[in-house]
BAFI-3210 file (N, C-alpha, C; in Angstrom, 3 decimals, decimal comma, padded with zeros to 6 digits):
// residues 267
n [1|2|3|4|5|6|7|8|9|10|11|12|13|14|15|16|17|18|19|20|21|22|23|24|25|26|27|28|29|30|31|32|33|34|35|36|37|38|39|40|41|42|43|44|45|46|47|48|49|50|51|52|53|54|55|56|57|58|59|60|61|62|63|64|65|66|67|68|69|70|71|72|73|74|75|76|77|78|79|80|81|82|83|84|85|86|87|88|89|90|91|92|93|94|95|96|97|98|99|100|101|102|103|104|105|106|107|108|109|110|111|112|113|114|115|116|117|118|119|120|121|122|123|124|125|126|127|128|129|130|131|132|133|134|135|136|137|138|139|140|141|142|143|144|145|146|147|148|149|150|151|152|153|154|155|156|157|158|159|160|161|162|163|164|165|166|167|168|169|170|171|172|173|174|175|176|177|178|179|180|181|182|183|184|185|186|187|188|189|190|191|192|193|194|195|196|197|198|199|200|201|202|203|204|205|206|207|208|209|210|211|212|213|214|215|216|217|218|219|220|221|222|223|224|225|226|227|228|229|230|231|232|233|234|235|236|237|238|239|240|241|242|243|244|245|246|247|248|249|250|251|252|253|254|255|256|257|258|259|260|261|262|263|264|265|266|267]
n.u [000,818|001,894|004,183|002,067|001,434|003,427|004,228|002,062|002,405|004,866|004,229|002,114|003,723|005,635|004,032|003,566|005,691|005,765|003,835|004,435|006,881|006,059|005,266|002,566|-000,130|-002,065|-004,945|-008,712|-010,154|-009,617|-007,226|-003,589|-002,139|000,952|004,171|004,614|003,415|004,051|003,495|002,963|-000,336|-001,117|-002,972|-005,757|-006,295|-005,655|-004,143|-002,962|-001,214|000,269|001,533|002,691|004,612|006,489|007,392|007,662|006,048|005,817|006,628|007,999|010,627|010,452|012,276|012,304|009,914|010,121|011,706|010,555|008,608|009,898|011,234|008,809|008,232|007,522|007,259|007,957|006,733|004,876|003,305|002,646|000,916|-001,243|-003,675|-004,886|-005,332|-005,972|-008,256|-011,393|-010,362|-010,393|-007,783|-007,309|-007,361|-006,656|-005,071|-006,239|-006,973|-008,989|-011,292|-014,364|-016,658|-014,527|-012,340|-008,643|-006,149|-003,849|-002,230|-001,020|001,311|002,238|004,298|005,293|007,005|007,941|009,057|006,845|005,854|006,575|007,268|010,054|012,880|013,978|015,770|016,279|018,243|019,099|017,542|015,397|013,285|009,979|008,378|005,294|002,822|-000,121|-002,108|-000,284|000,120|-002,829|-005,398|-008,075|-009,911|-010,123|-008,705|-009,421|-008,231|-006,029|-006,009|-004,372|-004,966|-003,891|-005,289|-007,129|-005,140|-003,980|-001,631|-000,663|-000,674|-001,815|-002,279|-004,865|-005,177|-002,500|-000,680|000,547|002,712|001,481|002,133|001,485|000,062|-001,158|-004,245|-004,950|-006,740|-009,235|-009,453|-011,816|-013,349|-013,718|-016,916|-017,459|-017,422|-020,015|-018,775|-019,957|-021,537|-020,359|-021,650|-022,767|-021,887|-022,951|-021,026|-020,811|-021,643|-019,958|-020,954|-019,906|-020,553|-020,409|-019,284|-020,255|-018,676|-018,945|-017,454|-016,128|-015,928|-013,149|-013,303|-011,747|-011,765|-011,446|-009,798|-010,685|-010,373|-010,452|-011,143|-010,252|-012,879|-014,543|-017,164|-017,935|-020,697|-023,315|-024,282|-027,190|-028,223|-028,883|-028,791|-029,391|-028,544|-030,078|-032,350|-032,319|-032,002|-034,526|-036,589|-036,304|-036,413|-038,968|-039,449|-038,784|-040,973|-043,423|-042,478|-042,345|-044,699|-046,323|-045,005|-046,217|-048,493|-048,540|-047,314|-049,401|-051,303|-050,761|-050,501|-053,440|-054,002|-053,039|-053,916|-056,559|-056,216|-055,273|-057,312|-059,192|-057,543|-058,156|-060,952]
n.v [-001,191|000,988|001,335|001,919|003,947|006,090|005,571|006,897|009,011|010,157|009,504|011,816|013,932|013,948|014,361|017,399|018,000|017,722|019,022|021,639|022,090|022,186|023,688|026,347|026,843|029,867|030,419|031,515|034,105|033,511|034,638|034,362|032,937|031,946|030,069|030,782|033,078|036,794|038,573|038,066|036,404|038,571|040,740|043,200|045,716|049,004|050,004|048,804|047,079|048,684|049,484|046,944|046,475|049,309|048,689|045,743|042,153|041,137|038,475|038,884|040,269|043,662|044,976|042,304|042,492|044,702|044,286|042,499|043,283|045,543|044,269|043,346|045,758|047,888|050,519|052,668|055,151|054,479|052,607|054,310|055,906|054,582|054,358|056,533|055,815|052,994|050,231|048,042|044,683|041,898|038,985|036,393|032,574|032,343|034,289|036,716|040,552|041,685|044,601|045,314|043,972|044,486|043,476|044,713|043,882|041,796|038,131|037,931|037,797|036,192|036,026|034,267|033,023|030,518|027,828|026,611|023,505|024,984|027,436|030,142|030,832|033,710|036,550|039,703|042,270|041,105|039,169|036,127|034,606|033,284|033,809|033,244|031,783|032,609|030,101|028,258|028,315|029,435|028,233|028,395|029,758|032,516|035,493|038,017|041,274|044,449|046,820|048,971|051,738|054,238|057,293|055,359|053,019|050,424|049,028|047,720|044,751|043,895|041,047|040,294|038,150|037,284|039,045|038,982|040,243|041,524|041,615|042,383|042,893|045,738|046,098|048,750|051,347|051,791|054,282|056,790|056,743|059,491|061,573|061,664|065,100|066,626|067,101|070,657|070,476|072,289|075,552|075,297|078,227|078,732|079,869|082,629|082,519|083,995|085,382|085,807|088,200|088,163|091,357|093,871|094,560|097,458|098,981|101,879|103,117|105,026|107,848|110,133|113,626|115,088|118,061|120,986|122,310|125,513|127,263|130,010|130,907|130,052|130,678|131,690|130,895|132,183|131,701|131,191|132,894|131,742|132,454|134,751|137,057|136,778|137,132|139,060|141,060|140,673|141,484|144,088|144,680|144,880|146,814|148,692|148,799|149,733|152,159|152,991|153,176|154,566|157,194|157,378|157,595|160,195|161,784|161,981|163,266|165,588|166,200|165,957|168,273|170,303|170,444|171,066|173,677|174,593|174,667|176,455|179,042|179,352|180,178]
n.w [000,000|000,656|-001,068|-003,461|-002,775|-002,977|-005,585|-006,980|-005,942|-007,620|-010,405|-010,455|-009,491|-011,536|-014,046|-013,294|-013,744|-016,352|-017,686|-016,861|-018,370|-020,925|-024,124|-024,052|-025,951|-026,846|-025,469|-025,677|-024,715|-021,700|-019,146|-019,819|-018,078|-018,185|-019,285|-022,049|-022,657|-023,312|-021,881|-018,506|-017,498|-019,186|-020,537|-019,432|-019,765|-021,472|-019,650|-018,188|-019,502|-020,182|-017,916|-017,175|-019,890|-019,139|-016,200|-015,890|-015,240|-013,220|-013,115|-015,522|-017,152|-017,348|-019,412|-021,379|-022,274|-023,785|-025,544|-027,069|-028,111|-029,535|-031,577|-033,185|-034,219|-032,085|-030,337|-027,411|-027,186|-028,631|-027,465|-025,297|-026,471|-026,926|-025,698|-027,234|-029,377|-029,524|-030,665|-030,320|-031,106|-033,525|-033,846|-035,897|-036,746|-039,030|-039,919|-040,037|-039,155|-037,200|-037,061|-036,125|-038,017|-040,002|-042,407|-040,948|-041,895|-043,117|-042,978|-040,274|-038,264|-035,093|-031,455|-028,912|-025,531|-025,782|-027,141|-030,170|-032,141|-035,538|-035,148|-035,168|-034,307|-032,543|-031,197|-029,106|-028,353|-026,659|-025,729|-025,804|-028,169|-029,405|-033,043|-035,132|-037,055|-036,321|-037,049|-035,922|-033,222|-031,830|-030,340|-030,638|-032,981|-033,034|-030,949|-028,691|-029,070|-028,715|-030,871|-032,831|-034,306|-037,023|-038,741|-039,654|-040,696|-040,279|-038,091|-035,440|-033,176|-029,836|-028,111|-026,156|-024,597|-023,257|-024,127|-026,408|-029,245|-032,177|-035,502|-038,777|-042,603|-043,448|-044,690|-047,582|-047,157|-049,179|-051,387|-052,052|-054,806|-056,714|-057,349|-061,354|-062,702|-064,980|-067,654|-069,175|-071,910|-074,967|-076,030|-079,252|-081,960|-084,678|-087,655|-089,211|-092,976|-094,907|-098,112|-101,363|-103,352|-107,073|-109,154|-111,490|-113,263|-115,289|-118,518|-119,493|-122,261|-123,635|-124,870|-126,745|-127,526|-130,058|-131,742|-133,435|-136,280|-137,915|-140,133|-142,628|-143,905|-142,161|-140,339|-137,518|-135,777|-133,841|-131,553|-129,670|-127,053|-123,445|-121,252|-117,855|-119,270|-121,935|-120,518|-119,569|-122,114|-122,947|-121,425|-121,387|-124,326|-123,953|-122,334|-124,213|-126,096|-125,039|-124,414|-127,528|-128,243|-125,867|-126,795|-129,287|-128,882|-128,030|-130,057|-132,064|-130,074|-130,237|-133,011|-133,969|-132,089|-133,693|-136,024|-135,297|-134,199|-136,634|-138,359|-136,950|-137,509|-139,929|-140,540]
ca.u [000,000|003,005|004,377|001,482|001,187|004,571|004,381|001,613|003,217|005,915|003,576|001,618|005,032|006,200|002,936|002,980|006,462|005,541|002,624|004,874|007,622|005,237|004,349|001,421|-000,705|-002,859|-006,585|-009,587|-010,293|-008,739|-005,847|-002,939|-000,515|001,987|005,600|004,482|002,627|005,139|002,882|002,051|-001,658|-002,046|-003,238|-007,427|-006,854|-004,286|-003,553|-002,625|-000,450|001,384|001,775|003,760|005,516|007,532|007,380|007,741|004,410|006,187|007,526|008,852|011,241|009,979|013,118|012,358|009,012|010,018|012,797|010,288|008,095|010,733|011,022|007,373|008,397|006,786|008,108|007,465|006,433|003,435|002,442|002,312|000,075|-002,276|-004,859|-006,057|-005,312|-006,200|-009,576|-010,986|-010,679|-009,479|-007,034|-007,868|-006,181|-006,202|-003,700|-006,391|-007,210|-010,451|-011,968|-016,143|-016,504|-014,002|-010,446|-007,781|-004,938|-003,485|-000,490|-000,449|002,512|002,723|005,109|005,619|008,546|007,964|009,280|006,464|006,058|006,249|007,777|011,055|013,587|014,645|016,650|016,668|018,480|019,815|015,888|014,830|011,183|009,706|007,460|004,557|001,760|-001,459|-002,341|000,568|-000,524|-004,315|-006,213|-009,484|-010,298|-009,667|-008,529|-009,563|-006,303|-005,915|-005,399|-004,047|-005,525|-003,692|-005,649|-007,882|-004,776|-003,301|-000,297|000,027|-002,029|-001,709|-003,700|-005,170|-005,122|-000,844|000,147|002,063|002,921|001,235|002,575|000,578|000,381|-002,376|-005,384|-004,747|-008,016|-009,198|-009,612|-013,084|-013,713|-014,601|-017,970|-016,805|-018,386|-020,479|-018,470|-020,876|-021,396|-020,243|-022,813|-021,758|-022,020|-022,657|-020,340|-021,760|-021,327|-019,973|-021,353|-019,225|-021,376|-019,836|-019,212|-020,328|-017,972|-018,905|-016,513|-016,755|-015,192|-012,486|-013,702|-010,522|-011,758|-010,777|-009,478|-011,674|-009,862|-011,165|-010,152|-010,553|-013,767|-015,211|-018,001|-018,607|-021,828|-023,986|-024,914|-028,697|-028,334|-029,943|-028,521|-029,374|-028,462|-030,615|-033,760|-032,717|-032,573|-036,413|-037,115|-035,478|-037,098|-040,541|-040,031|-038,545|-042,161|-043,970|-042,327|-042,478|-046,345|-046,660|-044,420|-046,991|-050,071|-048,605|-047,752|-050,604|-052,583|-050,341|-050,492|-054,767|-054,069|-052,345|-054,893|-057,613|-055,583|-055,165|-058,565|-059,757|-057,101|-058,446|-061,869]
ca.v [000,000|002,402|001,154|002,440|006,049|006,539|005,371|007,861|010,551|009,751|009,704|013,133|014,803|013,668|014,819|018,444|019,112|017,768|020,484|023,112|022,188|021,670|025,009|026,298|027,605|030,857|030,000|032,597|035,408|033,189|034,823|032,902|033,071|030,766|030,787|031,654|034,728|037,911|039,570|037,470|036,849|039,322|042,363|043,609|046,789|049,111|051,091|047,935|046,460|050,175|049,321|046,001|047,078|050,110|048,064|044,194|041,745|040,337|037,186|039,175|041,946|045,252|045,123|041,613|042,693|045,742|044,135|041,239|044,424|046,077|042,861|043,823|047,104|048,489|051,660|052,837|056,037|053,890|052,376|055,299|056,634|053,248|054,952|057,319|055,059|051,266|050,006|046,660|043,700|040,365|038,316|035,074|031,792|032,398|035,604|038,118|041,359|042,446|045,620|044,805|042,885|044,801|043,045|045,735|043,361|039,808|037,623|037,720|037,052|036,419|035,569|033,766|032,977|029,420|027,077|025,393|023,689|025,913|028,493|030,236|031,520|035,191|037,252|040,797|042,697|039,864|038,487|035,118|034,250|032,523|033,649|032,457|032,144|032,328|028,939|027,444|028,564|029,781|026,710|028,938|030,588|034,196|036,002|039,214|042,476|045,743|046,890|050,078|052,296|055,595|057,452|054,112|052,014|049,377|049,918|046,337|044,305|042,878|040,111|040,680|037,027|036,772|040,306|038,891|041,457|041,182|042,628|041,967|043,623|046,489|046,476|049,686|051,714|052,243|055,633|056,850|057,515|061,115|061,487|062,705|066,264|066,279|068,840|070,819|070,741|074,033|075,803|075,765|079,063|079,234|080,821|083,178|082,242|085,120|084,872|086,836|088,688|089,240|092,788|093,700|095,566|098,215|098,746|102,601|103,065|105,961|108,858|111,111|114,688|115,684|119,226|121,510|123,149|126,616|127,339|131,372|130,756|129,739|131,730|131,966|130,850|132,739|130,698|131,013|133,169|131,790|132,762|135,746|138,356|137,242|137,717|141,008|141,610|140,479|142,877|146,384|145,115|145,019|148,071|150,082|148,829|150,131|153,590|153,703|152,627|156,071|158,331|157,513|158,515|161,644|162,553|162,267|164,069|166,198|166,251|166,785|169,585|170,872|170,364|171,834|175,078|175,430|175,147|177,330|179,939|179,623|180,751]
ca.w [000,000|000,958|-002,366|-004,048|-003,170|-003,835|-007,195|-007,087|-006,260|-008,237|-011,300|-010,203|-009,504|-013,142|-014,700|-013,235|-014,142|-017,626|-017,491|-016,970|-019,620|-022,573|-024,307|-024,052|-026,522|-026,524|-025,723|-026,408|-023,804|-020,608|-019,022|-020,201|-017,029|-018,520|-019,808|-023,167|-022,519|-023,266|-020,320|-017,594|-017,406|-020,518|-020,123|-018,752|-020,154|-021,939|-018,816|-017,545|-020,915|-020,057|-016,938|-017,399|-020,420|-018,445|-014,595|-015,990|-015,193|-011,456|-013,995|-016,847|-016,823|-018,656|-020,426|-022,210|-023,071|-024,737|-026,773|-027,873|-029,136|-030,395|-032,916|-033,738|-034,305|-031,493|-029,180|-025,694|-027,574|-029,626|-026,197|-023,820|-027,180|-027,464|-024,939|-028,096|-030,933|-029,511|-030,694|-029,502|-032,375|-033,143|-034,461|-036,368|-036,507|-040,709|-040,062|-040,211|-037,888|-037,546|-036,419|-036,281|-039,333|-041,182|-042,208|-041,243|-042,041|-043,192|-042,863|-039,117|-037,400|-033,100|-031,344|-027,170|-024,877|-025,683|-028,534|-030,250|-033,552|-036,486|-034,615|-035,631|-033,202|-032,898|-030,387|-029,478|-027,115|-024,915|-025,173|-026,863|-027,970|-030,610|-033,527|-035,901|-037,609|-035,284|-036,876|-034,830|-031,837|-031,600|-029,890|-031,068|-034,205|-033,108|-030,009|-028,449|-029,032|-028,773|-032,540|-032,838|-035,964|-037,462|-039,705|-040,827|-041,361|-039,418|-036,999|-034,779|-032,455|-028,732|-027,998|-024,640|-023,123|-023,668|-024,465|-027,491|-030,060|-033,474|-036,590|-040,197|-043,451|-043,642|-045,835|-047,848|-047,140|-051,181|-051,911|-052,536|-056,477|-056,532|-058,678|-062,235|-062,737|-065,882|-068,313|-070,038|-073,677|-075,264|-077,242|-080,830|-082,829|-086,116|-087,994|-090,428|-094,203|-096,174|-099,671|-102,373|-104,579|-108,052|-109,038|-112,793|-113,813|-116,841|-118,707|-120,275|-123,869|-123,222|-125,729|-126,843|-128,002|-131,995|-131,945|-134,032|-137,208|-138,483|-141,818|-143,214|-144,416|-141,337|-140,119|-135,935|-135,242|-132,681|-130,226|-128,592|-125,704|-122,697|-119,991|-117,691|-120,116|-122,610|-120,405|-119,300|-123,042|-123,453|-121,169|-121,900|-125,307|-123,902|-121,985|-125,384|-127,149|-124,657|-124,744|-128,845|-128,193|-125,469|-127,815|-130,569|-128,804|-127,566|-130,889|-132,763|-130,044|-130,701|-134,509|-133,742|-132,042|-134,938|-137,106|-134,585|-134,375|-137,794|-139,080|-136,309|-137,873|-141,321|-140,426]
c.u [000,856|003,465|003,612|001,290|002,608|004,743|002,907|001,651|004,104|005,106|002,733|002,908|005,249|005,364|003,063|004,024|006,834|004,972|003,608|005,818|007,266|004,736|002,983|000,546|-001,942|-004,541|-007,497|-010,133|-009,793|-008,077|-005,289|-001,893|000,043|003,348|006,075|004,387|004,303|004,932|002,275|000,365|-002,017|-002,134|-005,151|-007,546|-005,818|-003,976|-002,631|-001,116|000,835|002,393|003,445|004,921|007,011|007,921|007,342|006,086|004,495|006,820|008,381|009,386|010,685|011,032|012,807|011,120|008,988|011,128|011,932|009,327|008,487|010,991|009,905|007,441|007,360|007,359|007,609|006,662|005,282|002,954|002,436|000,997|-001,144|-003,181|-005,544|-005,730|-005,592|-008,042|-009,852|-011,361|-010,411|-008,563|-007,002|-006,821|-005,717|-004,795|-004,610|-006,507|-008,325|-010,559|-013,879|-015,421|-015,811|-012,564|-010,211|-006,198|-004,959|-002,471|-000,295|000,425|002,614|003,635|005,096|007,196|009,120|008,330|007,695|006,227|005,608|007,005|009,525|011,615|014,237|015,098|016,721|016,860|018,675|018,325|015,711|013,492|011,286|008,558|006,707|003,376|000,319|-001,827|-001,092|000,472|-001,866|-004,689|-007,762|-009,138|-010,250|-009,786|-008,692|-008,049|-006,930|-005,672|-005,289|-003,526|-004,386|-004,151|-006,598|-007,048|-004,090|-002,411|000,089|-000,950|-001,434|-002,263|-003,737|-005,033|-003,754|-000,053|001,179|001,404|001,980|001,365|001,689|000,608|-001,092|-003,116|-005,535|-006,564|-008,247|-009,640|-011,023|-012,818|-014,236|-015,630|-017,521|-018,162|-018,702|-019,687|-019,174|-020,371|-021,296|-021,365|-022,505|-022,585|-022,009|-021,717|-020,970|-020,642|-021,190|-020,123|-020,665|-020,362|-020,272|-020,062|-019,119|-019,624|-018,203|-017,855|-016,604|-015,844|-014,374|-012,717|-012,384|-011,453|-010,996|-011,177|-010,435|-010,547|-010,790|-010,287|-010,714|-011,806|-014,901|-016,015|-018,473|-020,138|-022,099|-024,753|-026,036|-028,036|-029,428|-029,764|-029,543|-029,361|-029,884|-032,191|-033,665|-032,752|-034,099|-036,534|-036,962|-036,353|-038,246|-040,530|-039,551|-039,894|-042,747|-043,899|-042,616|-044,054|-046,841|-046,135|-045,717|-048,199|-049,805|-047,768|-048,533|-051,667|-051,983|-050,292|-052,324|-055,111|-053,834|-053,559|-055,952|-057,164|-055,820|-056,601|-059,697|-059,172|-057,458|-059,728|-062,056]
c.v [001,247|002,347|002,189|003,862|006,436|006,457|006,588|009,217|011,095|010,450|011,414|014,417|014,930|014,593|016,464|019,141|018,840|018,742|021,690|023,251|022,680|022,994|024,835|027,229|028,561|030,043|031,365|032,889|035,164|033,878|034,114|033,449|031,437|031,269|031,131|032,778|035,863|038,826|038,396|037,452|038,270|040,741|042,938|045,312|047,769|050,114|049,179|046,782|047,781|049,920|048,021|046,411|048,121|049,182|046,563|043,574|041,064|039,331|037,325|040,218|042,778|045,314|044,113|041,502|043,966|045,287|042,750|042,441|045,098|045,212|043,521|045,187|048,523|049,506|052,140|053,930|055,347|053,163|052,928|056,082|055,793|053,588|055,650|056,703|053,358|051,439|048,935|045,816|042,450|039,602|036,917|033,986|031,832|033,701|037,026|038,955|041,486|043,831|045,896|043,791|043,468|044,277|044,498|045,625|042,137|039,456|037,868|037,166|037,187|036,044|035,204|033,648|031,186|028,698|026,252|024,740|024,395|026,978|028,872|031,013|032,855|035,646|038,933|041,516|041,993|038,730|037,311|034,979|033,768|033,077|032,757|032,578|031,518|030,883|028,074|027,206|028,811|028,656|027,429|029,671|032,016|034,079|037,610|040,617|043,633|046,274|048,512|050,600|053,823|056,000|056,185|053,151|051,518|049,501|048,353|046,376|044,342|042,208|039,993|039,391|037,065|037,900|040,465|040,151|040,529|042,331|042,036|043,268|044,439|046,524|048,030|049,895|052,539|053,809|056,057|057,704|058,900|061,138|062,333|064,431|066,769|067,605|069,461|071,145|072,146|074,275|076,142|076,888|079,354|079,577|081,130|082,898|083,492|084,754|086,278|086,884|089,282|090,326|092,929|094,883|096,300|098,776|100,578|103,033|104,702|107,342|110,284|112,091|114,918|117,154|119,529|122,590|124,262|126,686|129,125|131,428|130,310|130,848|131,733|131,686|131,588|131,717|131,769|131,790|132,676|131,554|133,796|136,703|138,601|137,660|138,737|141,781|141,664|141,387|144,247|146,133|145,348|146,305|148,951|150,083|149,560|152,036|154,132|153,919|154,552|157,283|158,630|158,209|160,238|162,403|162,427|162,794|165,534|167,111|166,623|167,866|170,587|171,335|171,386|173,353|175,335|175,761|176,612|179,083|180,564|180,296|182,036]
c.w [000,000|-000,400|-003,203|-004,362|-003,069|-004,962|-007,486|-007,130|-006,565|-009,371|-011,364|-010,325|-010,909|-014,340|-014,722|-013,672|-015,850|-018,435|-017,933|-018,409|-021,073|-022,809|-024,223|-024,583|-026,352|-026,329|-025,388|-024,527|-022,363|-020,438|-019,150|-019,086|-017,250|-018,928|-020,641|-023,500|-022,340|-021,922|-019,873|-017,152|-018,374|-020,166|-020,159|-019,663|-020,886|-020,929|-018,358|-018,143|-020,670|-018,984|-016,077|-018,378|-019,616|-016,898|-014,867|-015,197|-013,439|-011,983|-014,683|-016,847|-017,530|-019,679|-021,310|-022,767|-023,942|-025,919|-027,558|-028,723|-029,740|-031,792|-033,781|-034,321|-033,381|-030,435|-028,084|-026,427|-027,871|-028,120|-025,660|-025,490|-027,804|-026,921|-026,217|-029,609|-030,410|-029,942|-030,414|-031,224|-031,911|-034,352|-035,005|-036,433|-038,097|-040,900|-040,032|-038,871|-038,202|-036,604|-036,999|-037,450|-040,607|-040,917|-042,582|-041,665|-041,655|-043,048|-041,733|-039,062|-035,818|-032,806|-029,371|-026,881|-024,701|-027,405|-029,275|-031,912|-034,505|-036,556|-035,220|-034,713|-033,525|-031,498|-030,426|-028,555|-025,982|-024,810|-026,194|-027,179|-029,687|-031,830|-035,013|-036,259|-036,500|-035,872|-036,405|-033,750|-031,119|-031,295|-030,432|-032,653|-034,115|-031,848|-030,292|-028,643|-029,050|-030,197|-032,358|-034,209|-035,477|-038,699|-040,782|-040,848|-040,019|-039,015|-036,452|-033,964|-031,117|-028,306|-026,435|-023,457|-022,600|-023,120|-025,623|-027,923|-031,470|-034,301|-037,884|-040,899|-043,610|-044,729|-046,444|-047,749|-048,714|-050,720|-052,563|-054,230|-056,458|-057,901|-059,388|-062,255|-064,774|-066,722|-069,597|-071,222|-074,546|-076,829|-078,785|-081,657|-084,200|-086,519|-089,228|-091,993|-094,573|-097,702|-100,391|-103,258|-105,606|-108,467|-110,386|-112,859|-115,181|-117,537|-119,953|-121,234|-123,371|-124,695|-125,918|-128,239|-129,493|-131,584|-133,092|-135,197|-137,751|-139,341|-141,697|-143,365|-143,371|-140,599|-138,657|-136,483|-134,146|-132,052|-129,650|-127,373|-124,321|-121,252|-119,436|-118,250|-120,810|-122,073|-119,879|-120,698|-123,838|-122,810|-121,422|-123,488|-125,009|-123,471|-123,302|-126,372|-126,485|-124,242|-125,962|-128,586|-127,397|-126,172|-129,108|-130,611|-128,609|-128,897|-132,069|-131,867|-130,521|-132,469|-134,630|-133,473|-132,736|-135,315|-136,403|-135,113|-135,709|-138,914|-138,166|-137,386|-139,424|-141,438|-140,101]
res [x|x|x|x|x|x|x|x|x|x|x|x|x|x|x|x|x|x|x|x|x|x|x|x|x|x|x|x|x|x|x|x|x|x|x|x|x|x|x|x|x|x|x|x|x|x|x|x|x|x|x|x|x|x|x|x|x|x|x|x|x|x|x|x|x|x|x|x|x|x|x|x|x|x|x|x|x|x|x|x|x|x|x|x|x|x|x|x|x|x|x|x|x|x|x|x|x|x|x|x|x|x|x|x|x|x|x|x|x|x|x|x|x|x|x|x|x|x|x|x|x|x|x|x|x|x|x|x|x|x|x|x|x|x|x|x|x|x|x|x|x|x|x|x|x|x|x|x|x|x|x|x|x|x|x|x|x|x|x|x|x|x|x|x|x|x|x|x|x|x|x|x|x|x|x|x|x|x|x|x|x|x|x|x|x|x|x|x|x|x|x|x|x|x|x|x|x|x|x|x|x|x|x|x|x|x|x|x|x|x|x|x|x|x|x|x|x|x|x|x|x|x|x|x|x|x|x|x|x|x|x|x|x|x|x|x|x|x|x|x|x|x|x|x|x|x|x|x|x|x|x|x|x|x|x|x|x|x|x|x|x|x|x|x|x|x|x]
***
């Protein structure tokens, strides 16, 4: 019987420090206080992810969790600034991120403080750890992280049970098409037809003057007066008729009186 529970607690002993050896992969929203986890028991909140980072987790120094994020490319600067850029998402065991139901990035990569298969060994700053592709390690189909957006695009994760780091390649946010703007149709102007009108040209025969020879024998013509002159000469003639016309009466009363007288004188 004494036999027995020694071989019992032989076997139990054996078992628990099998337990501890054997990595141990992430499982979904648990705290993972194990010897994987980069943060002991993970991190509740990102005051708390801050908190370990600069002051170590009580297991893990602060220094070998900032040089396994430094890998990740992650800086004390980008975690003392995860309070106004973390949003809450998750990380899938296919590689993606999510934020709601939108992928913000694929090709996950995590990484623990534990070897397990798949995994590829890296070093940085005196620090060892292992990373890989969430289907190496994820025992679930996605875990809860911190994802931390700039401007829309993807930056890096922390997955809240662990505290690993996650790095992945960002989903470029497309560019909204700007609606084209309709360019209006220009109003077309006539252009006025000029019509040539031909031009009849007359054509007038050039008439050259023949000099006028007078010979001896040539006799001036009188030309027709009919200017001015000649109607002041109609008149002076009308008025010289009309004087012979009064000369005439006044002498023949004249020439009566004669006569009167002289027969008076004969009697």
């Amino acid at each position: 019987m004494a036999i027995m529970k020694k071989i019992g607690r032989l076997v139990g002993a054996t078992v628990v420090v099998a337990s501890l050896a054997m990595p141990v992969a992430a499982s979904a929203e648990s705290q993972n206080c194990d010897a994987n986890a980069v943060v002991w028991c993970g991190a509740t909140s990102v005051g708390s992810l801050q908190h370990s980072y600069w002051h170590g987790d009580g297991h893990n120094s602060a220094a070998s969790i900032e040089h396994i994020y430094a890998w990740f490319g992650i800086t004390g600067s980008e975690v003392n600034g995860m309070s106004a850029t973390v949003v809450n998402g998750t990380v899938t065991k296919s590689g993606q991120v999510l934020v709601g139901n939108q992928v913000v990035a694929t090709g996950a990569i995590t990484g623990g403080r534990q070897n397990i298969a798949g995994s590829t060994k890296e070093s940085w700053g005196g620090t060892t750890f292992f990373v890989r592709k969430p289907s190496v390690s994820f025992l679930d189909n996605s875990l809860s992280a911190f994802v931390v957006m700039k401007n829309g695009q993807f930056q890096f994760a922390v997955i809240k049970a662990c505290g690993n780091a996650v790095k992945a390649t960002a989903v470029v946010k497309p560019t909204p098409t700007p609606t084209p703007v309709p360019t209006p149709t220009p109003t077309v102007v006539p252009t006025p037809t000029t019509i040539v009108v031909p031009q009849k040209v007359i054509i007038v025969p050039t008439v050259t003057p023949q000099p006028q020879v007078l010979s001896a024998t040539t006799v001036p013509q009188t030309l027709v007066q009919t200017g001015p002159e000649a109607a002041l000469g109609g008149a002076a003639g009308i008025a010289g008729l009309a004087y012979a016309g009064r000369a005439y009466l006044r002498s023949k009363k004249s020439l009566l009186g004669a006569l009167r007288k002289g027969n008076r004188d004969d009697q």
